[in-house]
Jmol script that loads the backbone (N, CA, C; Angstrom):
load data "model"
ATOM      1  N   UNK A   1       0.850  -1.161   0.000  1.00  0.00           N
ATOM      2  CA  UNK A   1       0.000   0.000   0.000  1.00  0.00           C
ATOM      3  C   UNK A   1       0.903   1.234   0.000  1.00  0.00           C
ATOM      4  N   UNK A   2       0.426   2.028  -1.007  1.00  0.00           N
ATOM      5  CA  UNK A   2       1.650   3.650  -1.082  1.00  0.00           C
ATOM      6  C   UNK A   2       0.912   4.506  -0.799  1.00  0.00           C
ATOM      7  N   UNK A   3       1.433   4.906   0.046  1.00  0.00           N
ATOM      8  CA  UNK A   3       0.764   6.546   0.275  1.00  0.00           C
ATOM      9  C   UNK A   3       1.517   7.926   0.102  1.00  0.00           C
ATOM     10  N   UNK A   4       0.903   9.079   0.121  1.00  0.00           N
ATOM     11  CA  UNK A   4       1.398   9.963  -0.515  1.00  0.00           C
ATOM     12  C   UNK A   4       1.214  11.209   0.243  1.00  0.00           C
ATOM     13  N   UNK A   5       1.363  12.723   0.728  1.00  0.00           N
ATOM     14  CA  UNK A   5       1.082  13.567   1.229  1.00  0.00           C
ATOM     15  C   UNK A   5       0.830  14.267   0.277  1.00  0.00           C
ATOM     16  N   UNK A   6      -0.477  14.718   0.921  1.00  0.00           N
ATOM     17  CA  UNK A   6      -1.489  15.445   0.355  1.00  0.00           C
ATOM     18  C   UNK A   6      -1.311  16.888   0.734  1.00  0.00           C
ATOM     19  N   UNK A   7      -1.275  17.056   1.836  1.00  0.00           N
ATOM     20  CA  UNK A   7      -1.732  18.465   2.198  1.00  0.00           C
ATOM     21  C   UNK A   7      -0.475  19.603   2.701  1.00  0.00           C
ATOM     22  N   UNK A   8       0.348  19.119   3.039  1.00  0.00           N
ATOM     23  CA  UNK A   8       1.679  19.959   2.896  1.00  0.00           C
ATOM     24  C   UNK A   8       2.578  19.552   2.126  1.00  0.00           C
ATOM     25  N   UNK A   9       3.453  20.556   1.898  1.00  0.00           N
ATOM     26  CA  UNK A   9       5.025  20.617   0.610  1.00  0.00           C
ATOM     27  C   UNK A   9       6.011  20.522   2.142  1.00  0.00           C
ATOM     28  N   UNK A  10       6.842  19.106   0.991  1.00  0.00           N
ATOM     29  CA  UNK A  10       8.036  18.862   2.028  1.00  0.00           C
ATOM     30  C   UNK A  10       8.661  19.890   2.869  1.00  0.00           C
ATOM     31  N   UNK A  11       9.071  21.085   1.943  1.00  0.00           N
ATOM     32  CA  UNK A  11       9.484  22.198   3.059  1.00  0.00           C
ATOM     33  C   UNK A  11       8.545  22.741   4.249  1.00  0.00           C
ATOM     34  N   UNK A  12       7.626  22.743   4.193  1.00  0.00           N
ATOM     35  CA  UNK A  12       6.804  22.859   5.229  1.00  0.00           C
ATOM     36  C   UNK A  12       7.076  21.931   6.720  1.00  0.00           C
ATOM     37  N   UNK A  13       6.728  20.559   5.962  1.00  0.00           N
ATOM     38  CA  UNK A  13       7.165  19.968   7.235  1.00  0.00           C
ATOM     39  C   UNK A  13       7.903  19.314   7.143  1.00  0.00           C
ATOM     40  N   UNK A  14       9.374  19.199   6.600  1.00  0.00           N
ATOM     41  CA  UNK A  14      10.446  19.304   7.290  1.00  0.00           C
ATOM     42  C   UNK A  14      10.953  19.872   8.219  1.00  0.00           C
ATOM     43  N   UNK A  15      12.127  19.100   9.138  1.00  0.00           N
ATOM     44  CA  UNK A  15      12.706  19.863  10.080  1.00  0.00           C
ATOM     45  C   UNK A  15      13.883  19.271  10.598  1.00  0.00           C
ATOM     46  N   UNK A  16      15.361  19.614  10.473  1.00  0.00           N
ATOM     47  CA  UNK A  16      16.523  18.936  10.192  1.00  0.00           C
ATOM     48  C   UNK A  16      16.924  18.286  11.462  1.00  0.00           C
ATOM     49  N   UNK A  17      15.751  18.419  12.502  1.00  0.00           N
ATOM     50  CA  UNK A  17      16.071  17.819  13.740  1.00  0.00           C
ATOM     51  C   UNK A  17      14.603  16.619  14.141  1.00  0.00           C
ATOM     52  N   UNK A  18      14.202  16.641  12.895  1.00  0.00           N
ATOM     53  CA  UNK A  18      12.743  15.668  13.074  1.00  0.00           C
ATOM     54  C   UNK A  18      13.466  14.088  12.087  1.00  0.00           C
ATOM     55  N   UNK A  19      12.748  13.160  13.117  1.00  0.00           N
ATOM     56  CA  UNK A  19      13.439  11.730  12.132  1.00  0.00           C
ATOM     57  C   UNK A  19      12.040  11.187  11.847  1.00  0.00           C
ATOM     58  N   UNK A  20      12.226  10.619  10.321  1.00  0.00           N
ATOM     59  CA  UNK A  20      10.978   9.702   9.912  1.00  0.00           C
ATOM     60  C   UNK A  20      10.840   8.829  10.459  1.00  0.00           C
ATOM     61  N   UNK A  21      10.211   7.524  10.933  1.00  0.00           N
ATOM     62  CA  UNK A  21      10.407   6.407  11.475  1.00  0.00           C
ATOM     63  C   UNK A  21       9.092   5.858  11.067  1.00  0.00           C
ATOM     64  N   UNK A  22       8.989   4.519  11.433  1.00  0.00           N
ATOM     65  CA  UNK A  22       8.187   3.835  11.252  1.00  0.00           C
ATOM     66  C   UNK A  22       7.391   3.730  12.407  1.00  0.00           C
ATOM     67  N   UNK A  23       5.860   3.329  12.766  1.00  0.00           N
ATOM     68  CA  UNK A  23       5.014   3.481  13.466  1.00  0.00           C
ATOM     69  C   UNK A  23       5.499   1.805  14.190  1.00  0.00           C
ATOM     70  N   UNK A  24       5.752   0.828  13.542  1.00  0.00           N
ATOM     71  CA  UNK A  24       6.198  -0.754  13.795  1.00  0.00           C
ATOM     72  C   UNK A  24       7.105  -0.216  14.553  1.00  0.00           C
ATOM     73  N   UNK A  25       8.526   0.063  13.700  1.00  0.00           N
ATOM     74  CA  UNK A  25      10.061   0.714  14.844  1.00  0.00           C
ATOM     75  C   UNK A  25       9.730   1.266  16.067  1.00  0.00           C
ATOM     76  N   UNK A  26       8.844   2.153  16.239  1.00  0.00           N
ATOM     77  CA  UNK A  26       8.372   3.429  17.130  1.00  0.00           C
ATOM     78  C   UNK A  26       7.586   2.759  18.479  1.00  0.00           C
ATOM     79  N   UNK A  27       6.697   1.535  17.981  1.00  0.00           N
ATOM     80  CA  UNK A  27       6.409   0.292  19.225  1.00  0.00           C
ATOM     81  C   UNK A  27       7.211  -0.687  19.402  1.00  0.00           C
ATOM     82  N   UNK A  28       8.345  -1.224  18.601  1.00  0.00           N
ATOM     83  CA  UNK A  28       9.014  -2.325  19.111  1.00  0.00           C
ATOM     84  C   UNK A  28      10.398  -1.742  19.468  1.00  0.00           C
ATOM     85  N   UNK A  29      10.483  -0.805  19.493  1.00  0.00           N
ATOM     86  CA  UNK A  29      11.675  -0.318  20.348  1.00  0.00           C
ATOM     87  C   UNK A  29      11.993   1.520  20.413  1.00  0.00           C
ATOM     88  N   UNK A  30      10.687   1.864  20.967  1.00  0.00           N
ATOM     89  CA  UNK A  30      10.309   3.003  21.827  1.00  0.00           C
ATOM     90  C   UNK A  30      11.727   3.580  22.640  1.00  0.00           C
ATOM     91  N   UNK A  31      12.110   2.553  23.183  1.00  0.00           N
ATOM     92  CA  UNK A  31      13.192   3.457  24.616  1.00  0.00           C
ATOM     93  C   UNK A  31      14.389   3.878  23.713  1.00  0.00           C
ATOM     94  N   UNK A  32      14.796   3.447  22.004  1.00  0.00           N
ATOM     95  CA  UNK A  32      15.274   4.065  21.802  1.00  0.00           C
ATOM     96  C   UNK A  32      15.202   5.530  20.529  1.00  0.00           C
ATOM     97  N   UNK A  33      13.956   5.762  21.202  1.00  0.00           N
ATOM     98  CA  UNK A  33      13.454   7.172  20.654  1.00  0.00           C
ATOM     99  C   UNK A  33      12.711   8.010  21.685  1.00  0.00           C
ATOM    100  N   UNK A  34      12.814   7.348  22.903  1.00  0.00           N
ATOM    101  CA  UNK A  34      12.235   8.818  23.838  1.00  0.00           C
ATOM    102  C   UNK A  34      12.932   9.863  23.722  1.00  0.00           C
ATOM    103  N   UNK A  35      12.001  10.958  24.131  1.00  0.00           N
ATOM    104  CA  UNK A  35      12.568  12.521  24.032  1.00  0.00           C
ATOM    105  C   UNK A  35      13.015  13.133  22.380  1.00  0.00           C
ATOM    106  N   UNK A  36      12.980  12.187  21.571  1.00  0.00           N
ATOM    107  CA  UNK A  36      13.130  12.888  19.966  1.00  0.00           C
ATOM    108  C   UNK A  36      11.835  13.073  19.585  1.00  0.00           C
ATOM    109  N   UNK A  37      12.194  13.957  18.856  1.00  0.00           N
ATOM    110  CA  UNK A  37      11.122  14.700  17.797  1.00  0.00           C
ATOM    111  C   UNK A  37      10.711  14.249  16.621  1.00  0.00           C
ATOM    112  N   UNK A  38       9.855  13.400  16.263  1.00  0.00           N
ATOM    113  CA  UNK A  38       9.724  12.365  15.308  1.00  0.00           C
ATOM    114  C   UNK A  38       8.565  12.900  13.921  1.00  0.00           C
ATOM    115  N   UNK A  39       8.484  11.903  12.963  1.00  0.00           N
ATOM    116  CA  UNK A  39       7.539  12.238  12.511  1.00  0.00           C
ATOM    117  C   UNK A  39       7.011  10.404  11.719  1.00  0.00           C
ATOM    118  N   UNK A  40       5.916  10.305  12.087  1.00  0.00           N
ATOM    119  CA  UNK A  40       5.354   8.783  11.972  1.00  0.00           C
ATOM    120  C   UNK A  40       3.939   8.913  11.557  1.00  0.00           C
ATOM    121  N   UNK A  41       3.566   7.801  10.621  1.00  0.00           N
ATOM    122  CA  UNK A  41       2.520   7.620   9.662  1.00  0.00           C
ATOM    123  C   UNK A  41       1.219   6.260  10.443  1.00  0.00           C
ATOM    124  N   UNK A  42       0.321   6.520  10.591  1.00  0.00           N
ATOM    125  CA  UNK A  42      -0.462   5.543  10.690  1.00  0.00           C
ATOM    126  C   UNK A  42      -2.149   5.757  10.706  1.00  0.00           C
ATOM    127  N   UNK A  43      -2.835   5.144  11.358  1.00  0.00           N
ATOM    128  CA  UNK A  43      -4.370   5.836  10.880  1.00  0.00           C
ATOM    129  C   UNK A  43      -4.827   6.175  12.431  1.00  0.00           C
ATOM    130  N   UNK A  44      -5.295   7.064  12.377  1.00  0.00           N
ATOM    131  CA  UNK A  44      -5.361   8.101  13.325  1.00  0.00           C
ATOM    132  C   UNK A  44      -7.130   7.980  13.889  1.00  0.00           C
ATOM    133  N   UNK A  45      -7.241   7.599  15.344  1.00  0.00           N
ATOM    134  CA  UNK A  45      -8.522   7.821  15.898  1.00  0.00           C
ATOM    135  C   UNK A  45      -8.317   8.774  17.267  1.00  0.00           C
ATOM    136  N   UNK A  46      -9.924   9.912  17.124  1.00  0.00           N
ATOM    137  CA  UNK A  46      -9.680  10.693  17.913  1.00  0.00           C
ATOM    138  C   UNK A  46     -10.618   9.856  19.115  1.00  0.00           C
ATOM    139  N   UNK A  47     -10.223  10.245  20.155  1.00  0.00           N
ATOM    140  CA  UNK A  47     -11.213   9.449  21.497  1.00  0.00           C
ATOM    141  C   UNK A  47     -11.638  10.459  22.110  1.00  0.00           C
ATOM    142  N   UNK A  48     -12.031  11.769  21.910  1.00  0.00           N
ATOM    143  CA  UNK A  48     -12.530  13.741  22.616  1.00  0.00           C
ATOM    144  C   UNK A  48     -10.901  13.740  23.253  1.00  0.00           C
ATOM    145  N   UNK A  49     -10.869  13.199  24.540  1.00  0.00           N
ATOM    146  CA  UNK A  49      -9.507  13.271  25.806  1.00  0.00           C
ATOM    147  C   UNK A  49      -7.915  13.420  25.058  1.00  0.00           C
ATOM    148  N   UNK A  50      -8.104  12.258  23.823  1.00  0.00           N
ATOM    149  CA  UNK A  50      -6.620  12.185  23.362  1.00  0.00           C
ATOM    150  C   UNK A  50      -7.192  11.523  22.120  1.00  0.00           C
ATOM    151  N   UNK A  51      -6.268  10.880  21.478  1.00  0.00           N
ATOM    152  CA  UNK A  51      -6.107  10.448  20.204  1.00  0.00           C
ATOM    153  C   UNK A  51      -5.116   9.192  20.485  1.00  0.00           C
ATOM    154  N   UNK A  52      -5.280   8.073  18.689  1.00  0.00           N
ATOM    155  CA  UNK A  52      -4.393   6.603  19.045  1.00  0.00           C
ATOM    156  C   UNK A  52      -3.825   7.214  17.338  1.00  0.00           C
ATOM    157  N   UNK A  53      -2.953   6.613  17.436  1.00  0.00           N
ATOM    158  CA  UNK A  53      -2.296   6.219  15.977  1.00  0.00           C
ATOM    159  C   UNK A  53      -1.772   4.910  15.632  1.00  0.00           C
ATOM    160  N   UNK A  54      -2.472   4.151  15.076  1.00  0.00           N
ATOM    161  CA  UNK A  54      -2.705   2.445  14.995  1.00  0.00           C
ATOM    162  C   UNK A  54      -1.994   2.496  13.405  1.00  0.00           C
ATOM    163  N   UNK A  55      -1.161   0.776  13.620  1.00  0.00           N
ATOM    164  CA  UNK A  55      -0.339   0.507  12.462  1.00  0.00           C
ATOM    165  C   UNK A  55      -1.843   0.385  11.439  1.00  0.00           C
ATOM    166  N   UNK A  56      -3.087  -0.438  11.353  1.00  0.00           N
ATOM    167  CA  UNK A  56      -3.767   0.159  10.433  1.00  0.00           C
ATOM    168  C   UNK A  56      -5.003  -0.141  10.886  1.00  0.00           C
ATOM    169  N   UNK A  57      -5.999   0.187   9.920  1.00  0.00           N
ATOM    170  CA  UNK A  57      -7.828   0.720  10.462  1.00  0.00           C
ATOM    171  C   UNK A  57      -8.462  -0.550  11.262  1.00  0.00           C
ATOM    172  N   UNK A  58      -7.945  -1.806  10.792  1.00  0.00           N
ATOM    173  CA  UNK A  58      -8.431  -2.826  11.496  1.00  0.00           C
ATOM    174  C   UNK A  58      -7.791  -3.052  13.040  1.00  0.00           C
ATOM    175  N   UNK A  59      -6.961  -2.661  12.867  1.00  0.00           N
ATOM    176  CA  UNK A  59      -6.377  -2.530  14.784  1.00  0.00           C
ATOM    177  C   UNK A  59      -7.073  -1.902  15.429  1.00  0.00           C
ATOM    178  N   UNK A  60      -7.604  -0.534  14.920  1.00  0.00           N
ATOM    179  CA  UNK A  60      -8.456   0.270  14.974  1.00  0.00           C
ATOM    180  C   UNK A  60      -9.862   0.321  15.539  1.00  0.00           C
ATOM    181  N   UNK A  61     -10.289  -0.985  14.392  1.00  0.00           N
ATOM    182  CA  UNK A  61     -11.751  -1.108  14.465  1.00  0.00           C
ATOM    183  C   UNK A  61     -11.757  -2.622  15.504  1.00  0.00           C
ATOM    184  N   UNK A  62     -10.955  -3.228  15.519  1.00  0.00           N
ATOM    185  CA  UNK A  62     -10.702  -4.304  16.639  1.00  0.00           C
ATOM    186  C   UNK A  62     -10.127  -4.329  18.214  1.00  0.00           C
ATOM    187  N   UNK A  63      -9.918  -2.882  18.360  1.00  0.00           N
ATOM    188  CA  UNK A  63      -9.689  -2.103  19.633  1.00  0.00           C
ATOM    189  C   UNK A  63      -7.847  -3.350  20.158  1.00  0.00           C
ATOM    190  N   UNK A  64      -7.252  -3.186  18.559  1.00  0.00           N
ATOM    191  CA  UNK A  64      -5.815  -3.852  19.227  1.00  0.00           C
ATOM    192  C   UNK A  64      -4.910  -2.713  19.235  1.00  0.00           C
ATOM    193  N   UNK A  65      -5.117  -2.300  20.929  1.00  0.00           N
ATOM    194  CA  UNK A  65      -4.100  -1.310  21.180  1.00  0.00           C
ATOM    195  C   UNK A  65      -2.626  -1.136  21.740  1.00  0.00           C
ATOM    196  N   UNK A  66      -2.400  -2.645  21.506  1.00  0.00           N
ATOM    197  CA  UNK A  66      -0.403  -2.619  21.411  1.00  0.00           C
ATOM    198  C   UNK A  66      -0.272  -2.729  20.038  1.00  0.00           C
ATOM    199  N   UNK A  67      -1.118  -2.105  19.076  1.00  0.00           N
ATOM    200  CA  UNK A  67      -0.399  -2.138  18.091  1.00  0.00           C
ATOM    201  C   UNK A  67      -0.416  -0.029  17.352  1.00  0.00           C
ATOM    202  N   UNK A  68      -0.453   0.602  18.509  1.00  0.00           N
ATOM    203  CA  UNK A  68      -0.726   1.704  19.037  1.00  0.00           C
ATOM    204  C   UNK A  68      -0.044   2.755  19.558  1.00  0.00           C
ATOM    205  N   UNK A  69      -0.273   4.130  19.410  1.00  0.00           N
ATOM    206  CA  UNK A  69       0.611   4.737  20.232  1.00  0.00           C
ATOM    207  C   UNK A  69      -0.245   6.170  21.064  1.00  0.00           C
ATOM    208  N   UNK A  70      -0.407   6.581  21.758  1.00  0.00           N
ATOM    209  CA  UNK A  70      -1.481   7.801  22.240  1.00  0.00           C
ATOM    210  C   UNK A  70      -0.563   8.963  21.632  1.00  0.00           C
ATOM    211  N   UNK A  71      -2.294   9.526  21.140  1.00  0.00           N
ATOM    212  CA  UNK A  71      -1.873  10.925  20.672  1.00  0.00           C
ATOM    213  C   UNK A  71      -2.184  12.253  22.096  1.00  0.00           C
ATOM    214  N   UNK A  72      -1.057  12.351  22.423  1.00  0.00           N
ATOM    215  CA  UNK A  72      -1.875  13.442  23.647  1.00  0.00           C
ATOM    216  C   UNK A  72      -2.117  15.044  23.469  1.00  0.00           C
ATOM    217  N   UNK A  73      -3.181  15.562  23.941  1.00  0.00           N
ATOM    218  CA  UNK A  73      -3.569  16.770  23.410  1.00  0.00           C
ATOM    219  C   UNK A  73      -3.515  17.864  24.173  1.00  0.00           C
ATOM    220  N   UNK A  74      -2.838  17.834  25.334  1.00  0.00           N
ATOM    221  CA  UNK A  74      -2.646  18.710  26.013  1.00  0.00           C
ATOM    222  C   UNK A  74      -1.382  19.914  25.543  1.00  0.00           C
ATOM    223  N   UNK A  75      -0.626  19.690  24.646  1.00  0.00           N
ATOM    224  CA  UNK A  75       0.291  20.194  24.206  1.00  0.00           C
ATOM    225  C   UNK A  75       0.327  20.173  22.408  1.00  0.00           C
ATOM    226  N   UNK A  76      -0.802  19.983  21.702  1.00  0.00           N
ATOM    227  CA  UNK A  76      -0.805  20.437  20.597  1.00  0.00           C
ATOM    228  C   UNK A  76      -0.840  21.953  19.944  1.00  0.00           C
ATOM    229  N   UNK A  77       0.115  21.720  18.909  1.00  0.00           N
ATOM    230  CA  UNK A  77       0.322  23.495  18.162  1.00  0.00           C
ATOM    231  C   UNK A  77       0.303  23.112  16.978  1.00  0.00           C
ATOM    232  N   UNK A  78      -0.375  22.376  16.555  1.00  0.00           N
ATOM    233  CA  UNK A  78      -1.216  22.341  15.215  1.00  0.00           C
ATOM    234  C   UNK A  78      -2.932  23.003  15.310  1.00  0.00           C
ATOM    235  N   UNK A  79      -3.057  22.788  14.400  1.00  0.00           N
ATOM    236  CA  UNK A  79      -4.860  23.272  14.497  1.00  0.00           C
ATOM    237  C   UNK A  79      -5.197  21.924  14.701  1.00  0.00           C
ATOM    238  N   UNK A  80      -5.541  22.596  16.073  1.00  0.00           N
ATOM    239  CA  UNK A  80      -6.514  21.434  16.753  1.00  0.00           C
ATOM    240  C   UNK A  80      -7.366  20.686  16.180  1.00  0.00           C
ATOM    241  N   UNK A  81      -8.590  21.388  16.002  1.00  0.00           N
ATOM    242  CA  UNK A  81      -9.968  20.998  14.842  1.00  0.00           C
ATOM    243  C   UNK A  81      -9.169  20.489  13.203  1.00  0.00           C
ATOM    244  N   UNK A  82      -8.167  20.965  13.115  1.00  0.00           N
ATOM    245  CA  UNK A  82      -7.640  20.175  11.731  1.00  0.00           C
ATOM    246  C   UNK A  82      -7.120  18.591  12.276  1.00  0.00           C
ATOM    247  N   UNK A  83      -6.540  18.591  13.469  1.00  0.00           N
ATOM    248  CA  UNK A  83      -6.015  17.298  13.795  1.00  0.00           C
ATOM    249  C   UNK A  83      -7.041  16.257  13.947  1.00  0.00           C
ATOM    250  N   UNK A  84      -8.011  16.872  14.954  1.00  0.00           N
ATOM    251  CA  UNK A  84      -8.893  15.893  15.359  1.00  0.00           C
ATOM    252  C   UNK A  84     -10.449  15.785  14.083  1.00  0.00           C
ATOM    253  N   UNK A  85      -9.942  16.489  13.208  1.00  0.00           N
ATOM    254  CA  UNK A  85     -11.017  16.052  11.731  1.00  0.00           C
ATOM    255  C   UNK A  85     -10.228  15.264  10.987  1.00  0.00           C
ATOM    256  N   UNK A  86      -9.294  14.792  11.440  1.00  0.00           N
ATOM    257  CA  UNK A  86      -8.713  13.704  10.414  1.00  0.00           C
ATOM    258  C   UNK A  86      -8.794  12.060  11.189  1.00  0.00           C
ATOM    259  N   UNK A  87      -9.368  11.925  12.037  1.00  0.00           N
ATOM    260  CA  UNK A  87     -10.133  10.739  12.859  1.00  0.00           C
ATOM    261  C   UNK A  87     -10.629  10.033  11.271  1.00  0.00           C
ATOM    262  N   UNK A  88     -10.226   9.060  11.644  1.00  0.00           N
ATOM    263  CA  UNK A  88     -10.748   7.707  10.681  1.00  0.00           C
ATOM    264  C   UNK A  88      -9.972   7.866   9.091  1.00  0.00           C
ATOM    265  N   UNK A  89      -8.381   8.394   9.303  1.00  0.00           N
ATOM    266  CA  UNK A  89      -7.923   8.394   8.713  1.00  0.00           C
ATOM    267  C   UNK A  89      -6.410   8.204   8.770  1.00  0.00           C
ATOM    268  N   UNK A  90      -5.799   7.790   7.575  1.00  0.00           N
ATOM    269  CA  UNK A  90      -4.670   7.456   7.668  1.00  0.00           C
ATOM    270  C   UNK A  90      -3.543   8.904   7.648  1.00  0.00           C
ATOM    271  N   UNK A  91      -2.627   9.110   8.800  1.00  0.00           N
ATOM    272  CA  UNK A  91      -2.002  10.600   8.427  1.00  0.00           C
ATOM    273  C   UNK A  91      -0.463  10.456   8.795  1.00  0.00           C
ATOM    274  N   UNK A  92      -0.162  11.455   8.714  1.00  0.00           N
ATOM    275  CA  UNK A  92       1.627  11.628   9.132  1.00  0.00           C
ATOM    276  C   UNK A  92       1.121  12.859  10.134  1.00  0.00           C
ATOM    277  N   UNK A  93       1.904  12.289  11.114  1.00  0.00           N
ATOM    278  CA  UNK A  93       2.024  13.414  12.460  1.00  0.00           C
ATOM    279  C   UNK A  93       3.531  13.547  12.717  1.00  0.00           C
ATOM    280  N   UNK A  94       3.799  14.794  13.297  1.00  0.00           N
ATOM    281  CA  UNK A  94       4.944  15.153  14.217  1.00  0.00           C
ATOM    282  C   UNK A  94       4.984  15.672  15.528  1.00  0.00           C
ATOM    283  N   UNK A  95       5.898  15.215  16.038  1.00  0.00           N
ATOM    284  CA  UNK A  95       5.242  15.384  17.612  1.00  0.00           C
ATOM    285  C   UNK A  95       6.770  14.719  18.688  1.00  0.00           C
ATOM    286  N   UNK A  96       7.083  15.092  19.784  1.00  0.00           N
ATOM    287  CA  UNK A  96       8.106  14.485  20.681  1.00  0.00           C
ATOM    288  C   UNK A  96       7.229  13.111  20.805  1.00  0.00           C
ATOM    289  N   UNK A  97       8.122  12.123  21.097  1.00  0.00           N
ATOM    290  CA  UNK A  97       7.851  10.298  21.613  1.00  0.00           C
ATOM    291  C   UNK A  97       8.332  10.601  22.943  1.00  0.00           C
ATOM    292  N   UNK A  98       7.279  10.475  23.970  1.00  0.00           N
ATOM    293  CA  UNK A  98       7.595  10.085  25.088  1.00  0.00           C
ATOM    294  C   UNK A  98       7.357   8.405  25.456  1.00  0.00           C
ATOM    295  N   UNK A  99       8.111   7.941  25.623  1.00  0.00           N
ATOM    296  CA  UNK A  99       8.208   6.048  25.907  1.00  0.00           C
ATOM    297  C   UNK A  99       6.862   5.738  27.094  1.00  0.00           C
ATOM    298  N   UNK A 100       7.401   6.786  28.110  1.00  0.00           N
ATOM    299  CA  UNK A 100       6.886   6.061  29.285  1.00  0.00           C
ATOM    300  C   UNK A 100       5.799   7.324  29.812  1.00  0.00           C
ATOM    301  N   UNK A 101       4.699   7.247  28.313  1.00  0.00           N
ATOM    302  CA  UNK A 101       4.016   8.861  28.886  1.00  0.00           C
ATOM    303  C   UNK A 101       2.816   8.264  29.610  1.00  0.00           C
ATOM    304  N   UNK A 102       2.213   7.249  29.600  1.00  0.00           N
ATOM    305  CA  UNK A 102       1.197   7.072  30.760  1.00  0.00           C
ATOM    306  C   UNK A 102       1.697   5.927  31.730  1.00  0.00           C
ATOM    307  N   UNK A 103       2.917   5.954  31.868  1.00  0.00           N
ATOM    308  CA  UNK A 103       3.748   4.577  32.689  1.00  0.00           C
ATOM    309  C   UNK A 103       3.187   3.079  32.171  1.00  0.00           C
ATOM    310  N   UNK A 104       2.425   3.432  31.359  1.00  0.00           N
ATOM    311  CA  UNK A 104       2.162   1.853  30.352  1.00  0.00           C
ATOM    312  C   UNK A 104       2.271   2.071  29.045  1.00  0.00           C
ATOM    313  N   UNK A 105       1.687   3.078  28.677  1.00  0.00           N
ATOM    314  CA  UNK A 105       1.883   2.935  26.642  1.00  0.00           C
ATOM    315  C   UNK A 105       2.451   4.342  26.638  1.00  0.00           C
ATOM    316  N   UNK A 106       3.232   3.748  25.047  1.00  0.00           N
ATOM    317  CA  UNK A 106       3.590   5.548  25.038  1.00  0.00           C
ATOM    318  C   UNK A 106       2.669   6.172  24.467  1.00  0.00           C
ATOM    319  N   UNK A 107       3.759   7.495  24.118  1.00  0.00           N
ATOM    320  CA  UNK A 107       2.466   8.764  23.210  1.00  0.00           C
ATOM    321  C   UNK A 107       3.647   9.687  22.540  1.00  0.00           C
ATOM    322  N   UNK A 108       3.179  10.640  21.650  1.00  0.00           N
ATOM    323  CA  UNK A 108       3.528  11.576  21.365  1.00  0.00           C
ATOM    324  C   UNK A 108       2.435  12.731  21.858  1.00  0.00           C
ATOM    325  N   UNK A 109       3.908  13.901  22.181  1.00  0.00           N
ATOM    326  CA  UNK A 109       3.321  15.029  22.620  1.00  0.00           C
ATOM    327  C   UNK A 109       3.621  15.805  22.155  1.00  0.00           C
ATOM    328  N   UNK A 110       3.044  16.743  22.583  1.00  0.00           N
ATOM    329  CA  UNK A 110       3.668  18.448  21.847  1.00  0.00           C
ATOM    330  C   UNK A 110       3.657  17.941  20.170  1.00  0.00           C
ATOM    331  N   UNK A 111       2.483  17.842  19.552  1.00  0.00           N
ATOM    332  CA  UNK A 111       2.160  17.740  18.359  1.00  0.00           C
ATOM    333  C   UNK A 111       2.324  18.895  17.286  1.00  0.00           C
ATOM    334  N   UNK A 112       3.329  18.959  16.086  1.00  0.00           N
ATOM    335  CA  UNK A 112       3.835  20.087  15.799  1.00  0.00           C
ATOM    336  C   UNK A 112       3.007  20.146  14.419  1.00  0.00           C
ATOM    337  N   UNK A 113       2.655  18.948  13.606  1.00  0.00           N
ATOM    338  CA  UNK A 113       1.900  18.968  12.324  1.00  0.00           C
ATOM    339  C   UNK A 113       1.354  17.894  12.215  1.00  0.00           C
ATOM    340  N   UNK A 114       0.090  18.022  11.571  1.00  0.00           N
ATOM    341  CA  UNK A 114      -0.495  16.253  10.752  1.00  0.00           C
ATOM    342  C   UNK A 114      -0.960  17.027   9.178  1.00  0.00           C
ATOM    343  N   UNK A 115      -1.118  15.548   8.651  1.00  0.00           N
ATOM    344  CA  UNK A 115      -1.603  15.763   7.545  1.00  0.00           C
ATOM    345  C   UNK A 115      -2.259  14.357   6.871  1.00  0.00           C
ATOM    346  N   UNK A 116      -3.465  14.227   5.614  1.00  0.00           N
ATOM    347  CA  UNK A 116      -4.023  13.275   5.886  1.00  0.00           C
ATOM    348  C   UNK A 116      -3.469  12.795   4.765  1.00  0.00           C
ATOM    349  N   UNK A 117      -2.785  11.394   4.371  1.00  0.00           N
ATOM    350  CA  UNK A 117      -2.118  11.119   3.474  1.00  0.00           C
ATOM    351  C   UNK A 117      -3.595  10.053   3.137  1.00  0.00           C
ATOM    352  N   UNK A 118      -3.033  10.485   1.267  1.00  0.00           N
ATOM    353  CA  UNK A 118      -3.865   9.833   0.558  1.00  0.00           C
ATOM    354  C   UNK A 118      -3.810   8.438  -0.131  1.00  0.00           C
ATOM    355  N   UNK A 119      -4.676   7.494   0.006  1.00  0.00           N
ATOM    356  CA  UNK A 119      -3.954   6.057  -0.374  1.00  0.00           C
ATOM    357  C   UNK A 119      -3.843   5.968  -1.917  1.00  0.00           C
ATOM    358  N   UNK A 120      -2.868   5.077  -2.624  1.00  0.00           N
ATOM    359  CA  UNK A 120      -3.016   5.252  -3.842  1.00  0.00           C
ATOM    360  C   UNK A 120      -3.368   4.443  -4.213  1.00  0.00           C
ATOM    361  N   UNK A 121      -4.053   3.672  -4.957  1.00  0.00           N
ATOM    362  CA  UNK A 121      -4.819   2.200  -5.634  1.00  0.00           C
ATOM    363  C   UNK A 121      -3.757   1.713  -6.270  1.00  0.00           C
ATOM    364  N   UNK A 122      -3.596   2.510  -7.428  1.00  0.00           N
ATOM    365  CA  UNK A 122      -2.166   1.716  -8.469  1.00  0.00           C
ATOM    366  C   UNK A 122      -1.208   1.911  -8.036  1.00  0.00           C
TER     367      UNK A 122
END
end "model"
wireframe off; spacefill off
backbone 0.3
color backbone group
């Protein structure tokens, strides 16, 4: 499956201190990305309190949440209402990885951009 960004130009959200990673990498070995500034792809559900970013919609819709990461919203500086209207969709976020942000699962915080990437058929 390829996906593509839709809604911002690379210079936008780039940032020479942000690393791409994988949403898989980002749960199977978390402790070595706490405290960086990341930027990771997966499909995005809002819950009002916080947000999940699941490897894909069926984890999602099957409530498998080690395959998961919390989106927390207390520290977002994106447009809010833009973040949380992209619920039930697949996106790229940026945001710090905290490992041990609810002392059981992690999260990203301090959310700096999303955007809703579009799937491509062919």
């Amino acid at each position: 499956m390829l996906t593509t960004l839709s809604a911002f130009s690379q210079n936008t959200f780039l940032n020479k201190q942000t690393k791409l990673i994988s949403l898989v990498e980002l749960i199977a070995n978390g402790e070595k990305h706490d405290e960086e500034r990341l930027r990771v792809k997966g499909y995005f559900v809002d819950y009002g309190r916080q947000g999940r970013l699941f490897l894909h919609k069926d984890d999602a819709l099957y409530g498998i949440y080690p395959n998961s990461i919390i989106i927390h919203y207390d520290a977002v500086e994106c447009d809010f209402k833009e973040l949380t209207g992209l619920s039930g969709n697949y996106i790229l976020i940026e945001g710090f990885f905290n490992k041990h942000g609810s002392m059981i699962e992690p999260w990203l915080v301090q959310v700096f951009a999303c955007s809703k990437l579009e799937l491509r058929t062919k």
